[in-house]
N, CA, C and O atoms as a Tripos MOL2 file, in Angstrom:
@<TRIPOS>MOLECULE
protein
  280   279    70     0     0
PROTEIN
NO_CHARGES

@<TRIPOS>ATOM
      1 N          83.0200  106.1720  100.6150 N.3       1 UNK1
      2 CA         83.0490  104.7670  100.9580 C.3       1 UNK1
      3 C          84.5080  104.3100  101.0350 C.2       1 UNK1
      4 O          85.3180  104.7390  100.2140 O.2       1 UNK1
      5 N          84.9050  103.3630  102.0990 N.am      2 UNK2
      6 CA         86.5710  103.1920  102.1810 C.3       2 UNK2
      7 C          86.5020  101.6810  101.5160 C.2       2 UNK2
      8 O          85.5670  100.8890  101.3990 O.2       2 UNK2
      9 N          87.7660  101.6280  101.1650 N.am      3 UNK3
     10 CA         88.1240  100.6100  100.4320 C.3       3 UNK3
     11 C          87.7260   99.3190  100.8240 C.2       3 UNK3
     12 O          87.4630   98.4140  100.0320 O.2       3 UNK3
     13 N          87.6700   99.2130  102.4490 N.am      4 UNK4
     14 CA         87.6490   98.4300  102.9910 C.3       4 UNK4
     15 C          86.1010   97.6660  103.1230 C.2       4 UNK4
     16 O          86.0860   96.4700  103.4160 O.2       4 UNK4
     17 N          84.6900   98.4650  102.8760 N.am      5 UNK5
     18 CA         83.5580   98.1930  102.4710 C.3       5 UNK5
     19 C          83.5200   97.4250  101.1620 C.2       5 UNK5
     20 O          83.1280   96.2720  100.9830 O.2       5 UNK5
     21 N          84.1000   98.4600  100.1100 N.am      6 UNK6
     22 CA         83.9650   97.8880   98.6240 C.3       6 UNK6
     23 C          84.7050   96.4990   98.8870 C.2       6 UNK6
     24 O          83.8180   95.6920   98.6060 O.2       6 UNK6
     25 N          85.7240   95.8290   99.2320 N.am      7 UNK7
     26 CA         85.9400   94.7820   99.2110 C.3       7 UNK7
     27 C          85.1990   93.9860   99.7610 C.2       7 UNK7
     28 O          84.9250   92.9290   99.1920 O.2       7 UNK7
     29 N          84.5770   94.3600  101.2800 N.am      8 UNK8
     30 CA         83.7110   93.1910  101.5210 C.3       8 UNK8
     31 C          82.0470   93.0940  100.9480 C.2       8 UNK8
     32 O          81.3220   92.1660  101.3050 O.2       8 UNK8
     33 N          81.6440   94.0210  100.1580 N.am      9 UNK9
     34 CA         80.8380   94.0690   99.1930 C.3       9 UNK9
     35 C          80.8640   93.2390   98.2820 C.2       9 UNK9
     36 O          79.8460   92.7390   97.8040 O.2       9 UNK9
     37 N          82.5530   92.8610   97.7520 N.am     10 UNK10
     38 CA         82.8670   92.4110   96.5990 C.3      10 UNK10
     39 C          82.9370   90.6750   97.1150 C.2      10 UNK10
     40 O          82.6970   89.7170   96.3800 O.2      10 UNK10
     41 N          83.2940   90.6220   98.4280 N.am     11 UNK11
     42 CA         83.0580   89.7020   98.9090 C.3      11 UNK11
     43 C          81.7220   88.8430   99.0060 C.2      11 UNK11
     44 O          81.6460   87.7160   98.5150 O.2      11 UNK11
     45 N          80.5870   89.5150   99.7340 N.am     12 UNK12
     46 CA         79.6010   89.5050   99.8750 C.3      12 UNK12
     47 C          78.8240   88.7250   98.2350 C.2      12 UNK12
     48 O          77.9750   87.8380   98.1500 O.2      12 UNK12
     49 N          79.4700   89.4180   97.2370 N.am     13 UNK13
     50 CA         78.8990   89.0720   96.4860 C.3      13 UNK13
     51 C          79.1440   87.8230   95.8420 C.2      13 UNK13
     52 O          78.2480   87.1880   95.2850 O.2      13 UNK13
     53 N          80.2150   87.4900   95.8960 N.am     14 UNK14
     54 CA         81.2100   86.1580   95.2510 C.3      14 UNK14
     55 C          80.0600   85.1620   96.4240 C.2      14 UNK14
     56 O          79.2480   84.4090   95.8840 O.2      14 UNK14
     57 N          80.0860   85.2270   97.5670 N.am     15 UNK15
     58 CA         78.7860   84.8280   98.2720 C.3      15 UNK15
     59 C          77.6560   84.4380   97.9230 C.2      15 UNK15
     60 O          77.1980   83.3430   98.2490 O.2      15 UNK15
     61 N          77.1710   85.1260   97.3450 N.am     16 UNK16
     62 CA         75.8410   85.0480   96.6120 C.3      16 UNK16
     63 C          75.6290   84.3720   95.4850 C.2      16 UNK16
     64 O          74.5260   83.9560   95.1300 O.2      16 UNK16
     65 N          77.0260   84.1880   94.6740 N.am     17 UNK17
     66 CA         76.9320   83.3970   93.1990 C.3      17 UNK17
     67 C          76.9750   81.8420   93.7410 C.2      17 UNK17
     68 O          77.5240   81.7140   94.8360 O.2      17 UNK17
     69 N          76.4980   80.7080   93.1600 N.am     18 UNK18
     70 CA         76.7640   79.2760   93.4080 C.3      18 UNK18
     71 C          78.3820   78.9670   92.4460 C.2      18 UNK18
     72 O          78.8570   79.4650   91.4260 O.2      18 UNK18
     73 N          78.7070   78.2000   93.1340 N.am     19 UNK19
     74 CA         79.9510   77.5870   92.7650 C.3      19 UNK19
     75 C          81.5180   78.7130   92.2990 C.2      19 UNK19
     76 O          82.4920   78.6310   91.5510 O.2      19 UNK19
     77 N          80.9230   79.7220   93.3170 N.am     20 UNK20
     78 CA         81.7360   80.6940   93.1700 C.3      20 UNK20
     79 C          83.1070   80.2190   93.9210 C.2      20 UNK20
     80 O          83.0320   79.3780   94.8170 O.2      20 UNK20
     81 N          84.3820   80.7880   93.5270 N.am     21 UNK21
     82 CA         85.6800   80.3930   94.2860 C.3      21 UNK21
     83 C          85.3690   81.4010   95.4610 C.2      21 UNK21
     84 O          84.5430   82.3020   95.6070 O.2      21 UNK21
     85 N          86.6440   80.7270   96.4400 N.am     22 UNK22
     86 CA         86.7100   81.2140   98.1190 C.3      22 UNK22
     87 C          87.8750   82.1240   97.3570 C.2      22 UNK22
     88 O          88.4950   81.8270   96.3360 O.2      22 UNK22
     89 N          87.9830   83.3400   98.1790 N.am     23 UNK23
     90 CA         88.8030   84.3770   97.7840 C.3      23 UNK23
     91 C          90.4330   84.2050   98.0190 C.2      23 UNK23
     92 O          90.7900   83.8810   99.1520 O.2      23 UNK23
     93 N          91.2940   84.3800   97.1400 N.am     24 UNK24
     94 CA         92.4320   83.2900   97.4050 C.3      24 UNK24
     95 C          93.3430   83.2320   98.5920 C.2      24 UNK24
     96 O          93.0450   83.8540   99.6120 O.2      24 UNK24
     97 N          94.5250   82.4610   98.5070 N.am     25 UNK25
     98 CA         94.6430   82.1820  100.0370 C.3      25 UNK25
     99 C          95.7530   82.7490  100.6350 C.2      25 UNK25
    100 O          95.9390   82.4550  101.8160 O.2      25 UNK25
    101 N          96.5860   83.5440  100.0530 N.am     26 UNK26
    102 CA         97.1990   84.2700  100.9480 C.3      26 UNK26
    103 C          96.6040   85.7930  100.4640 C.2      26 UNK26
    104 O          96.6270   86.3860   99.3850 O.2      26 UNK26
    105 N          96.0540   86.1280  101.8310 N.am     27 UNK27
    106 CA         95.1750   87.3470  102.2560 C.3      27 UNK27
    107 C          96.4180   88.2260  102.6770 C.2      27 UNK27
    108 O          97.6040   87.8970  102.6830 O.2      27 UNK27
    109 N          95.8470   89.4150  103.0210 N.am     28 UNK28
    110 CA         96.3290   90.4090  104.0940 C.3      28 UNK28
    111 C          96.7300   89.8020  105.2950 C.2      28 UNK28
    112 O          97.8260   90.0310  105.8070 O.2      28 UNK28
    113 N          96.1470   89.2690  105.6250 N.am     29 UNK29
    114 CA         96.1200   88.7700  107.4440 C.3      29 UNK29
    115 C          97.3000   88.0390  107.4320 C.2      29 UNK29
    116 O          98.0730   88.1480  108.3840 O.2      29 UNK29
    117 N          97.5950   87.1950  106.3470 N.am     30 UNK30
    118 CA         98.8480   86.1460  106.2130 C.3      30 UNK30
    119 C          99.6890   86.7720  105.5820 C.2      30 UNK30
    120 O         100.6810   86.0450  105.5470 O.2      30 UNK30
    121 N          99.8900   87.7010  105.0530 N.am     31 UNK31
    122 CA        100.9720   88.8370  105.1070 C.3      31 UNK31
    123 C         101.4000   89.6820  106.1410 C.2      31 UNK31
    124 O         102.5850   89.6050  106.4620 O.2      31 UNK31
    125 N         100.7020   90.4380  106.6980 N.am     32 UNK32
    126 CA        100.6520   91.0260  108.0840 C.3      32 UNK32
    127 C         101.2040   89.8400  109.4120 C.2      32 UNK32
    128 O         102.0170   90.2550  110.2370 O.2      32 UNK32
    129 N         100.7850   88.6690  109.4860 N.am     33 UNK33
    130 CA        101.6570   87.7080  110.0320 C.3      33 UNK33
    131 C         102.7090   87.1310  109.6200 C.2      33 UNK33
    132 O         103.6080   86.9180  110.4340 O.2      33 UNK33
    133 N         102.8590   86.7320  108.2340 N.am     34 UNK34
    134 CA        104.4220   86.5060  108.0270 C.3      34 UNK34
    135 C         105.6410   87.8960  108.6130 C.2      34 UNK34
    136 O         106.7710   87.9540  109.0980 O.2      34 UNK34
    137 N         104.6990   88.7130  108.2490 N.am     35 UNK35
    138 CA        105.5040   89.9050  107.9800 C.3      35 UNK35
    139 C         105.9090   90.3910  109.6710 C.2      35 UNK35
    140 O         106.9060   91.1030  109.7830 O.2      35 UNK35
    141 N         105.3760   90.1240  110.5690 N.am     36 UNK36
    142 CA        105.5440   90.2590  112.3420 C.3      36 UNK36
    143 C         106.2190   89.0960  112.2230 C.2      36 UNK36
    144 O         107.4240   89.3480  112.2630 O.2      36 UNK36
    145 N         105.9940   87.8470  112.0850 N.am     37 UNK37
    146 CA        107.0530   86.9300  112.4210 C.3      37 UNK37
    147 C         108.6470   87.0480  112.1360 C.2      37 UNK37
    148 O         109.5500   86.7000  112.8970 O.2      37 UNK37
    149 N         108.7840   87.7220  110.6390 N.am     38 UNK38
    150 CA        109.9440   88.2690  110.4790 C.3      38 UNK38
    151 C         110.8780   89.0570  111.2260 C.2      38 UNK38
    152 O         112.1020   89.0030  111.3420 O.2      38 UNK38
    153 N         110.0810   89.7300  111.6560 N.am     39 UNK39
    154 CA        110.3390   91.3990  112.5950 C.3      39 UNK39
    155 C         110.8040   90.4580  114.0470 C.2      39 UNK39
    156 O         111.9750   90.5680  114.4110 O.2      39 UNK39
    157 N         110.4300   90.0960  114.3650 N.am     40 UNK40
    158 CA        110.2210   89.2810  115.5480 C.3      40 UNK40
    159 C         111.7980   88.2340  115.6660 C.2      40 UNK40
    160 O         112.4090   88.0830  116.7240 O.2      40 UNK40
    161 N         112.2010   87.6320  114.3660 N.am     41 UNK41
    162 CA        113.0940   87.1280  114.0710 C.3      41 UNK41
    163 C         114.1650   87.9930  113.7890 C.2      41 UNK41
    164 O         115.1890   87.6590  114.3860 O.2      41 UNK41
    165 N         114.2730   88.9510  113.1110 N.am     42 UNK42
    166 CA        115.4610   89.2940  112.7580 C.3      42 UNK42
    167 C         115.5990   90.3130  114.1160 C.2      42 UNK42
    168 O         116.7910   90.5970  114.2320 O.2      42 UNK42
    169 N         114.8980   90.8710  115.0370 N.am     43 UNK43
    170 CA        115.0850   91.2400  116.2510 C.3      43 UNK43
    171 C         115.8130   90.4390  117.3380 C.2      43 UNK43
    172 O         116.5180   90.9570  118.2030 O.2      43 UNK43
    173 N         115.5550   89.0060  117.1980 N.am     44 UNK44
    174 CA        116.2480   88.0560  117.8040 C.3      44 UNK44
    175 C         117.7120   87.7750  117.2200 C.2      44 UNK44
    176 O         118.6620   87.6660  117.9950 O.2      44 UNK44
    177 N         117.8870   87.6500  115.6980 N.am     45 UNK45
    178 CA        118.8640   87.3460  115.2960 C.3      45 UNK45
    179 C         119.6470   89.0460  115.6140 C.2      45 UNK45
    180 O         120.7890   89.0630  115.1540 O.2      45 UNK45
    181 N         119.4090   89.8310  116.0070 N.am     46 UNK46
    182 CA        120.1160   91.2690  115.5330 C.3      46 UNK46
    183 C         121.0000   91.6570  117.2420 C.2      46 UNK46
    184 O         121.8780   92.4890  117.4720 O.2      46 UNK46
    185 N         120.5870   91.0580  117.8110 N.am     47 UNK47
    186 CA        120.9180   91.0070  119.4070 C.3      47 UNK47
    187 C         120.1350   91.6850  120.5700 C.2      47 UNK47
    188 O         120.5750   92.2680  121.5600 O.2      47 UNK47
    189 N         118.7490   91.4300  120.1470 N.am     48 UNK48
    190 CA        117.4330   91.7700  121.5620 C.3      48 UNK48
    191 C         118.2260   91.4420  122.4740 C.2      48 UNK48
    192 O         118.9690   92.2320  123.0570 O.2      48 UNK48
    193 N         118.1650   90.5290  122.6350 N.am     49 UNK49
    194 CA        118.8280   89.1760  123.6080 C.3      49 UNK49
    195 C         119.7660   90.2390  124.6560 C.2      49 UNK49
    196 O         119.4660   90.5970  125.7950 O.2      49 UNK49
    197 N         121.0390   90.6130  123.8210 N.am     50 UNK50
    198 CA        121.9920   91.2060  124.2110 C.3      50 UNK50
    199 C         121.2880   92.8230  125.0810 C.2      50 UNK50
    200 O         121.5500   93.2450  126.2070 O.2      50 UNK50
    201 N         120.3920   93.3800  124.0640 N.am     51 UNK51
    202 CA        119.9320   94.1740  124.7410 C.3      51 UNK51
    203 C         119.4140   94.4820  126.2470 C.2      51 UNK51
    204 O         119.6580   95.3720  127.0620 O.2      51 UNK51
    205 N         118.5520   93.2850  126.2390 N.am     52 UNK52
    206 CA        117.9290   92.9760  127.6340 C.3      52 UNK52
    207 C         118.7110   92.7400  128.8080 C.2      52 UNK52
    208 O         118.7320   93.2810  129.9140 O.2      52 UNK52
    209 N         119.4030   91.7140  128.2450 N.am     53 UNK53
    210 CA        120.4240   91.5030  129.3820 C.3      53 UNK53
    211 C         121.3530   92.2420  129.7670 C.2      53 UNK53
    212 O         121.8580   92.0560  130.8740 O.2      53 UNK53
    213 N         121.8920   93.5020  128.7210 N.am     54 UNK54
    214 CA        122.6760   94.7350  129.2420 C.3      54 UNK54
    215 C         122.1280   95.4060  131.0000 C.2      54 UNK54
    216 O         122.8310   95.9350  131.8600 O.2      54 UNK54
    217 N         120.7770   95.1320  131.0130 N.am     55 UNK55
    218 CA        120.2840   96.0560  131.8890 C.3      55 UNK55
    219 C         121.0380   94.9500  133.1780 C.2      55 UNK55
    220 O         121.7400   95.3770  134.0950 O.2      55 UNK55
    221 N         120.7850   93.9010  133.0210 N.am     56 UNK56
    222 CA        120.8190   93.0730  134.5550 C.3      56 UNK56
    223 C         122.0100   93.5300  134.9420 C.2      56 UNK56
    224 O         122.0010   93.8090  136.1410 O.2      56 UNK56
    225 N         123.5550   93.8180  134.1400 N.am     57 UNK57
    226 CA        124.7660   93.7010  134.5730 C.3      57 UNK57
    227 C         124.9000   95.4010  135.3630 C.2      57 UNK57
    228 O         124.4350   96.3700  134.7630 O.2      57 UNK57
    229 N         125.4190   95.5240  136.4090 N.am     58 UNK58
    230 CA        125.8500   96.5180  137.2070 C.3      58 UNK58
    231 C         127.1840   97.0700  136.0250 C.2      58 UNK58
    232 O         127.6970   96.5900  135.0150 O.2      58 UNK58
    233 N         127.3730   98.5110  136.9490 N.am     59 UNK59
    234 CA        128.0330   99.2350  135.6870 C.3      59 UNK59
    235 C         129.7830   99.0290  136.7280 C.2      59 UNK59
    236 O         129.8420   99.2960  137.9280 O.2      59 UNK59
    237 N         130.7840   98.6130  136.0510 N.am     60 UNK60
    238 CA        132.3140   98.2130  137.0110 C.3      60 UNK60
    239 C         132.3390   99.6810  138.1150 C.2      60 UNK60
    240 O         131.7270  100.7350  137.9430 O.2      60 UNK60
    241 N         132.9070   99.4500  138.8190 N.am     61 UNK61
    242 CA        132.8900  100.4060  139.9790 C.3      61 UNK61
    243 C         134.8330  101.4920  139.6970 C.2      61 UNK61
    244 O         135.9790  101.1910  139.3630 O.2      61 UNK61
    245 N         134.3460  102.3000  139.9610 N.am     62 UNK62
    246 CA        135.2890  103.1120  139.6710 C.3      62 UNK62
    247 C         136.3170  103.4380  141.2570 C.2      62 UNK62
    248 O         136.6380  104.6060  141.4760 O.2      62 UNK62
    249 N         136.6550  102.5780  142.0320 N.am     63 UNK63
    250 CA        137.1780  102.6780  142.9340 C.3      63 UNK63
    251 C         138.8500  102.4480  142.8660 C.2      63 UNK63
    252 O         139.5750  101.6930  143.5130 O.2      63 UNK63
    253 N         139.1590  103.4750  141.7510 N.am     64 UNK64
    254 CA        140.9550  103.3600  142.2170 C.3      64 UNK64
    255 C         141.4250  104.6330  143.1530 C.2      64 UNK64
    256 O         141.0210  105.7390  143.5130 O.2      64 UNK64
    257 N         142.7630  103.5740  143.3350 N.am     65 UNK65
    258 CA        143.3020  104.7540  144.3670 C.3      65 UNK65
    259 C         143.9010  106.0660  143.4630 C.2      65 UNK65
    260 O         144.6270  105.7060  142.5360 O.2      65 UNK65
    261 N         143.7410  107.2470  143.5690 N.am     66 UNK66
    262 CA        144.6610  108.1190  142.4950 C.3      66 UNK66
    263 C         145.9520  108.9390  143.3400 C.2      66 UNK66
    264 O         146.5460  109.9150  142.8800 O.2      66 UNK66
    265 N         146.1490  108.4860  144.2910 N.am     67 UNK67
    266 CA        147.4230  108.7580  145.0720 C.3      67 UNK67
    267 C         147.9510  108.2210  145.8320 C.2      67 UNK67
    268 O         147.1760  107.2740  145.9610 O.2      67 UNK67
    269 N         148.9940  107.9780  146.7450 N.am     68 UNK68
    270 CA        149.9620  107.7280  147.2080 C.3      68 UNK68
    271 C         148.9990  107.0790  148.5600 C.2      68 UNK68
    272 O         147.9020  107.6190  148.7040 O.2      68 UNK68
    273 N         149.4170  105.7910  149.6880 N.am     69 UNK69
    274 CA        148.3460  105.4460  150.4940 C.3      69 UNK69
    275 C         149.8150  105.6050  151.4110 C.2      69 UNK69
    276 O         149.4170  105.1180  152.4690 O.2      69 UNK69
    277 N         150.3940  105.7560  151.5130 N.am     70 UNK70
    278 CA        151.6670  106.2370  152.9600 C.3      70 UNK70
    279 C         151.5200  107.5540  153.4510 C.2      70 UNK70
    280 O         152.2550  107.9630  154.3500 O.2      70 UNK70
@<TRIPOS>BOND
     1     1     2 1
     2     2     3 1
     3     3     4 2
     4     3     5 am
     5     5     6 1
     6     6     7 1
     7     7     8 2
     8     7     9 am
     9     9    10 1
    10    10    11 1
    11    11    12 2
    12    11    13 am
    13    13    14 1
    14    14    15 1
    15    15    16 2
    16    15    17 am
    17    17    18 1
    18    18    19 1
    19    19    20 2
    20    19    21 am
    21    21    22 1
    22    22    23 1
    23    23    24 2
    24    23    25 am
    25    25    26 1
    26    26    27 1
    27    27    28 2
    28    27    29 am
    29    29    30 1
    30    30    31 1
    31    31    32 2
    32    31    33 am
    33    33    34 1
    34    34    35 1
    35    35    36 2
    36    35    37 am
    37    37    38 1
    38    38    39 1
    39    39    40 2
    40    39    41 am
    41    41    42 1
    42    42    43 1
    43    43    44 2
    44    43    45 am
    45    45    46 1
    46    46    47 1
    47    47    48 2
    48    47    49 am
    49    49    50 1
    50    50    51 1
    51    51    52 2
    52    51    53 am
    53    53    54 1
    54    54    55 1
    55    55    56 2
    56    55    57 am
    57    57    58 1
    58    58    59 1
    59    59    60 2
    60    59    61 am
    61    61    62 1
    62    62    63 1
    63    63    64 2
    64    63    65 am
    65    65    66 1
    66    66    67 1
    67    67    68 2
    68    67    69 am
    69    69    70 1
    70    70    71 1
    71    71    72 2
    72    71    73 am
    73    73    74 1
    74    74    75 1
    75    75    76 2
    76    75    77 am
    77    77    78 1
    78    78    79 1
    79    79    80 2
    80    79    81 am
    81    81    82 1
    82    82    83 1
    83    83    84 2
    84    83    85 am
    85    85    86 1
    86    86    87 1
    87    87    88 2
    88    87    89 am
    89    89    90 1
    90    90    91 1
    91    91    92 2
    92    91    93 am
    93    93    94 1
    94    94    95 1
    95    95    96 2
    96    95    97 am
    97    97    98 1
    98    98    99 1
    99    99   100 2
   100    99   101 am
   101   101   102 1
   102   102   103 1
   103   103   104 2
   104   103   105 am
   105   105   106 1
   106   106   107 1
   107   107   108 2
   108   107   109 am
   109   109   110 1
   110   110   111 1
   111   111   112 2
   112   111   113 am
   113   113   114 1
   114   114   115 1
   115   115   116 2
   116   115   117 am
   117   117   118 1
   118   118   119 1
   119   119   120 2
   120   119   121 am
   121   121   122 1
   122   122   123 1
   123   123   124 2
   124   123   125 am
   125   125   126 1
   126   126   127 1
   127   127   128 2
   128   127   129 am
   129   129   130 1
   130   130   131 1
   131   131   132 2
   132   131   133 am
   133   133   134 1
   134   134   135 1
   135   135   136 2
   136   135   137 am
   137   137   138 1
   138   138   139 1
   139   139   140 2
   140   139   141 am
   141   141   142 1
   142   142   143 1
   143   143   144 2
   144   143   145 am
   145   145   146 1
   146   146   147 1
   147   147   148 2
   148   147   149 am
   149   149   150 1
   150   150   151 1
   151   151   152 2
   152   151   153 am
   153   153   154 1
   154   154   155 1
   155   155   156 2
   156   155   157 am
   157   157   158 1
   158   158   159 1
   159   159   160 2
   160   159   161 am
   161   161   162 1
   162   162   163 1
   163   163   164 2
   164   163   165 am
   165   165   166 1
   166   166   167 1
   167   167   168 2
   168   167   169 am
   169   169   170 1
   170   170   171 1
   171   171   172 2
   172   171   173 am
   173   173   174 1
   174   174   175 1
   175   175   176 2
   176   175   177 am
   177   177   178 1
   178   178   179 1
   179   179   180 2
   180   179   181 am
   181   181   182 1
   182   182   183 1
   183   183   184 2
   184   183   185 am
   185   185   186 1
   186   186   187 1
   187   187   188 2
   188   187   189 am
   189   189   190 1
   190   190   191 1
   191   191   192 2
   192   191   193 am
   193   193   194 1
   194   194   195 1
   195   195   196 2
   196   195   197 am
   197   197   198 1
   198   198   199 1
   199   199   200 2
   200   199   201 am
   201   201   202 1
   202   202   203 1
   203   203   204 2
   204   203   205 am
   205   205   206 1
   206   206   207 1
   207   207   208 2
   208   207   209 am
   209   209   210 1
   210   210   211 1
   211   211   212 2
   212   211   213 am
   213   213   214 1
   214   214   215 1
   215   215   216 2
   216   215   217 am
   217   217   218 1
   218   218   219 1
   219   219   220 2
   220   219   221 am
   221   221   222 1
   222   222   223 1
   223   223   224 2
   224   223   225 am
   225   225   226 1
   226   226   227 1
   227   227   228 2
   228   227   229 am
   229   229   230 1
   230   230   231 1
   231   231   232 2
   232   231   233 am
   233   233   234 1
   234   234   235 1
   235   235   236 2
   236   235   237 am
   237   237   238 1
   238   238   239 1
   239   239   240 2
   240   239   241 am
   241   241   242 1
   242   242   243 1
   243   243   244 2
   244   243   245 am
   245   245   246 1
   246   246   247 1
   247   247   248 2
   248   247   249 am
   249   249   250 1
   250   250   251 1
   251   251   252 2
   252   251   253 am
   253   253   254 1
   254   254   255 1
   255   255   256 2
   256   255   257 am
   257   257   258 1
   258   258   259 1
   259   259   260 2
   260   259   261 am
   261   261   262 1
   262   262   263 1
   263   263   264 2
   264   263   265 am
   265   265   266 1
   266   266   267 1
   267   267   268 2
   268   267   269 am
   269   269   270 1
   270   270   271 1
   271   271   272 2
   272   271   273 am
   273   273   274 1
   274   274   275 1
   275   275   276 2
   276   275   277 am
   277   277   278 1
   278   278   279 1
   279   279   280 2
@<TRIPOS>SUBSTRUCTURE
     1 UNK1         2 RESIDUE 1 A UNK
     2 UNK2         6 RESIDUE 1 A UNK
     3 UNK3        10 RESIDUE 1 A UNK
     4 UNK4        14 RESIDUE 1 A UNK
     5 UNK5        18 RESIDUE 1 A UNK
     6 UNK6        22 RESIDUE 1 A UNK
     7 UNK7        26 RESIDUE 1 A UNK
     8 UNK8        30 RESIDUE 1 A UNK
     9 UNK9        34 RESIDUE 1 A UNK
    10 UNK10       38 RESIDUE 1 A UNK
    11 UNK11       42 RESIDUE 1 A UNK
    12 UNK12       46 RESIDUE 1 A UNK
    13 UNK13       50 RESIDUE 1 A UNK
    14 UNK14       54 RESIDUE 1 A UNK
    15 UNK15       58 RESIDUE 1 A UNK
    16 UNK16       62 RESIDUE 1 A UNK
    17 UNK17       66 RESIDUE 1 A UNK
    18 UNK18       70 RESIDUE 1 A UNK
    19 UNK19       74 RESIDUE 1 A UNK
    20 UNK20       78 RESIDUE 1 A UNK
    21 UNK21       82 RESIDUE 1 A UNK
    22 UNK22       86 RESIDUE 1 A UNK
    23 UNK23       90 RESIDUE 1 A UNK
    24 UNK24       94 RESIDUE 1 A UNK
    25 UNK25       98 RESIDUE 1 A UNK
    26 UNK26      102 RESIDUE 1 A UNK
    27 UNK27      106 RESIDUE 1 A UNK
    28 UNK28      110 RESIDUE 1 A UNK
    29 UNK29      114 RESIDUE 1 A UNK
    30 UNK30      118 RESIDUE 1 A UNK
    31 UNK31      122 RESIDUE 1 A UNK
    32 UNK32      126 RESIDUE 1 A UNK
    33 UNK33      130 RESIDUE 1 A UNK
    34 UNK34      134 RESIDUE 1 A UNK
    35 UNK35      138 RESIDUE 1 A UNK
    36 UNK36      142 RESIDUE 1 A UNK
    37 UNK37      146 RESIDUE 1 A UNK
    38 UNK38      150 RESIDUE 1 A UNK
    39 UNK39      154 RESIDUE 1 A UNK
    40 UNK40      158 RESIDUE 1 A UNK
    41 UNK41      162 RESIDUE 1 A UNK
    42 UNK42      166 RESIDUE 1 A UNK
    43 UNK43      170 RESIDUE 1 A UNK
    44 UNK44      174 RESIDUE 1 A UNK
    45 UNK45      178 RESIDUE 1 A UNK
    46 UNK46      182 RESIDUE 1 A UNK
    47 UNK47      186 RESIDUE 1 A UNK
    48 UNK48      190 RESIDUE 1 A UNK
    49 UNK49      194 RESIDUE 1 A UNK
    50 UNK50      198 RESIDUE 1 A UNK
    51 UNK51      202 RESIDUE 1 A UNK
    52 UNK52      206 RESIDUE 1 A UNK
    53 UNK53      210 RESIDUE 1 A UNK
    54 UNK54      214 RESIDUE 1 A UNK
    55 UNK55      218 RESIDUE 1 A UNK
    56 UNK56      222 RESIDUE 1 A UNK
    57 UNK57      226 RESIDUE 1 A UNK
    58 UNK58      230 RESIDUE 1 A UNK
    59 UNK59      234 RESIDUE 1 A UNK
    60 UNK60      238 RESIDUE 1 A UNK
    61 UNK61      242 RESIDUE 1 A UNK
    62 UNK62      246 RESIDUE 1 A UNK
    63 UNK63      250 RESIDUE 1 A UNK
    64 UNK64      254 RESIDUE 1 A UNK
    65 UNK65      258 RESIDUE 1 A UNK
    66 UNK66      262 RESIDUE 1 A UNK
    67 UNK67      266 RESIDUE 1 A UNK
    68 UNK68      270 RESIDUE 1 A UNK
    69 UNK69      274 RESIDUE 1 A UNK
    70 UNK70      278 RESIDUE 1 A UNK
């Protein structure tokens, strides 16, 4: 049985009692989203930005003369 049954078993059951508490309020799900919002942020603060826009710029052109034009 994975963990993930026994909890909603355990759930299920808090269900079934009257005047039972709601299971408290920062879950998984609101960890797992703080925790992407972070990622998401410090990707922005770290220079994505810079990343992306590397691609648009053309690379300088290497057109010198290396000898004498007379």
């Amino acid at each position: 049985m994975s963990w993930l049954e026994t909890i909603r078993r355990k759930i299920r059951h808090r269900h079934d009692q009257k005047g039972a508490t709601p299971p408290p309020f920062p879950t998984m799900s609101t960890f797992f989203g703080i925790a992407a919002v972070m990622i998401v942020i410090w990707l922005l603060a770290s220079g994505l930005p810079h990343l992306l826009s590397a691609y648009d710029r053309s690379a300088p052109s290497n057109n010198i003369d290396t000898g004498a034009t007379k």
